[in-house]
N, C-alpha and C positions, 0 to 999 in steps of 0.2 A: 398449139398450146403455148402459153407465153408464161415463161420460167421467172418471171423479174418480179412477183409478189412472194417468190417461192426462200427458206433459208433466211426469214426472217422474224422474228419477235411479233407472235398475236396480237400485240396492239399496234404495232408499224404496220405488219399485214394488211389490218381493216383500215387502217386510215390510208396509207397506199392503193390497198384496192379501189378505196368510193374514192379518192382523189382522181383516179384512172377512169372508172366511171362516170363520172359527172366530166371529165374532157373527154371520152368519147361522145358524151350526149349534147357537149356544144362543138365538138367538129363535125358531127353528123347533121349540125343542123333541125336535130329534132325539136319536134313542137309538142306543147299538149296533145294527149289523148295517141299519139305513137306508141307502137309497138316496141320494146328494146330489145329484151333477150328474157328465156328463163332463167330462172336461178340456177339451173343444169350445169344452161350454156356457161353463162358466166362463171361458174366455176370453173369448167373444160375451156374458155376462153381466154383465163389469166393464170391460170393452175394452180389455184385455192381451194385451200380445204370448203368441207362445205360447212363448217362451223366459222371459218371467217367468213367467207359469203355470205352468209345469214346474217351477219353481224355487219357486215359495211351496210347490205341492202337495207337492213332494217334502221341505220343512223340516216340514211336515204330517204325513206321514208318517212321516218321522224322529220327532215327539212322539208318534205311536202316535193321531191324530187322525183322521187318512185313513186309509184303506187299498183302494189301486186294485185290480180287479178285470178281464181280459182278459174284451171282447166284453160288461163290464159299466159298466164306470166305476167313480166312487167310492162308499166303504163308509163312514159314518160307523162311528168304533171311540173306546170308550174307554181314555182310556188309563193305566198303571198306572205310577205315580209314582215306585211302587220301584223298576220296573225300569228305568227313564230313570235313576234316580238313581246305581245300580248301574253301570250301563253308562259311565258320565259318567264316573264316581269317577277311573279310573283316570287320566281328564285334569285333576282338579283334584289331584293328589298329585307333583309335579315339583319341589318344592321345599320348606324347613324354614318357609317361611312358610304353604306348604300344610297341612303336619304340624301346623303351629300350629293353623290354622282348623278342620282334621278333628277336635282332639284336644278344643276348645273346643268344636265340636259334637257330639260323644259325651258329654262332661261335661254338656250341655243335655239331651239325651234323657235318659242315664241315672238322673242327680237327681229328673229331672222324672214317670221312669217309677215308682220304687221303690215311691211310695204307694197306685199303681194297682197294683203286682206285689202287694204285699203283702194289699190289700184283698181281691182279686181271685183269690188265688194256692189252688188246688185241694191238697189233703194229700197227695193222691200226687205231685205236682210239687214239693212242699218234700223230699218223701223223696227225689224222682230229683236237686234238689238237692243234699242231704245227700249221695249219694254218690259225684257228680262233685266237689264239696268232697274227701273221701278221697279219691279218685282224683288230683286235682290236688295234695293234698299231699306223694304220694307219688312224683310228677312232679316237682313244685319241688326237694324234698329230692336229688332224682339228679341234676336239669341242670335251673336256674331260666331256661331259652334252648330249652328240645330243643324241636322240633315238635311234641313228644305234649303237651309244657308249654301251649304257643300254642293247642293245638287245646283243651282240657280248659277253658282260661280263656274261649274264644270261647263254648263250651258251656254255661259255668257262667253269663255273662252274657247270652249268648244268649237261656235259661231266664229269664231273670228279664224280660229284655222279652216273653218267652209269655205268662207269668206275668199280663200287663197286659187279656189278654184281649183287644185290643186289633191286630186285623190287621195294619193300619202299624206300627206300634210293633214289634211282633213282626218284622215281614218286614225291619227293619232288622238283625238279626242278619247277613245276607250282606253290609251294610255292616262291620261289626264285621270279620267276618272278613277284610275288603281292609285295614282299616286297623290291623288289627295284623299284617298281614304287612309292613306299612311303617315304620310306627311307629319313631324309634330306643327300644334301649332301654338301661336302667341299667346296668353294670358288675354281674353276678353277684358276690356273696360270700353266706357260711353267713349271716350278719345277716340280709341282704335277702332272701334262702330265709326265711328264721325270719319274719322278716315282711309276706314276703306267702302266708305259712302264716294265720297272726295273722290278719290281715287279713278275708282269704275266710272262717275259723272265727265273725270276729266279725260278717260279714254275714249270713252262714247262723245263727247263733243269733236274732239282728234279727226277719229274717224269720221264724224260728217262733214268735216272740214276739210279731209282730205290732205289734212294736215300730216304727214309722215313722221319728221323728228319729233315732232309732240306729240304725237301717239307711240311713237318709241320708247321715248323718257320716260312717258307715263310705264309702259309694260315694265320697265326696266327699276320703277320705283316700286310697282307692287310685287314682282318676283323677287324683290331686294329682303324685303319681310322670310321669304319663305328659305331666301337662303340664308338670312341670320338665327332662322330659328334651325336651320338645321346644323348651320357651323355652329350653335350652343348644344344642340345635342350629341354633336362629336364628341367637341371638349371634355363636356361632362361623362 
């Protein structure tokens, strides 16, 4: 029995316990779909009550680490970062200071993807490009707000984290898509249609060009919009 979770504060206990947990499960070496312990053992293992046991396991679980098993016990499970991250999102968006940090971390991916999208980016994927670009022009130009607008831009950049090759990268598009459903955004006029027409023309040409720092700039001018509408809605 190991004494060292024991003589301490229920919420040190759990967080101590699954910290002890999860480093036996990477010095062990285990992989998906392994065997661990019951919830028994692991109590009789670290000498925890079975009310913190139940409670590290189950924050275990919540990370997609555990995964209990009836008349088995526990599953060692890998787990997928996207979808923690995904699922999460919606509690880190409650506020214009949230909007701020979402908007600065979209700005970090997206920059940071463009070289990898472009290097990387397959001929038929600059075509399927190319006519989500028309597509979304034709969108902007009717209603620079409509949902077919949101959805076509989600699309257009969506592609371009595929584009990176790159799983994770790519799988944050379904973030994309929560955080422009939240996002505020700019006051519509013909100008601002005209240029975020512009705009997406002048990313999609970048990209065939294989042009990098100009397709940079370009990312970098249109995420520039979404972080001044969100540093106004801080302020205010």
């Amino acid at each position: 029995m190991d004494n060292s979770v024991l003589n301490r504060r229920p919420e040190t206990q759990v967080r101590e316990l699954a910290r002890r947990i999860r480093q036996r499960i990477q010095s062990a070496q285990l992989i998906d779909g392994d065997f661990f312990m019951t919830e028994a053992q692991v109590s009789a293992e670290y000498g925890a009550s079975r009310t913190v046991t139940r409670e590290a396991i189950s924050r275990l679980q919540g990370l997609g680490i555990l995964e209990g098993r009836k008349r088995k016990g526990l599953i060692v499970r890998r787990p997928d970062p996207l979808r923690l991250f995904q699922n999460s999102l919606p509690s880190l968006m409650t506020s214009p200071s949230d909007w701020r940090d979402l908007a600065q971390f979209r700005y970090a991916i997206e920059v940071g993807a463009i070289e990898l999208a472009i290097r990387n980016a397959a001929p038929e994927q600059i075509e399927r490009l190319a006519q989500i670009e028309a597509d979304l022009e034709r969108a902007v130009m009717e209603d620079s707000t409509s949902a077919k607008t949101i959805e076509l831009d989600v699309q257009f950049h969506g592609l371009i984290l595929e584009m990176t090759g790159s799983r994770m990268i790519a799988g944050m598009q379904q973030v994309l898509v929560q955080v422009f459903q939240v996002m505020p955004k700019s006051k519509p006029s013909t100008a601002t249609a005209e240029r975020v027409c512009w705009e997406h023309r002048e990313l999609l040409d970048a990209i065939r060009d294989r042009d990098i720092e100009r397709a940079r700039a370009m990312i970098r001018v249109q995420i520039r919009a979404m972080l001044d509408a969100t540093e106004e809605a801080t302020d205010n």
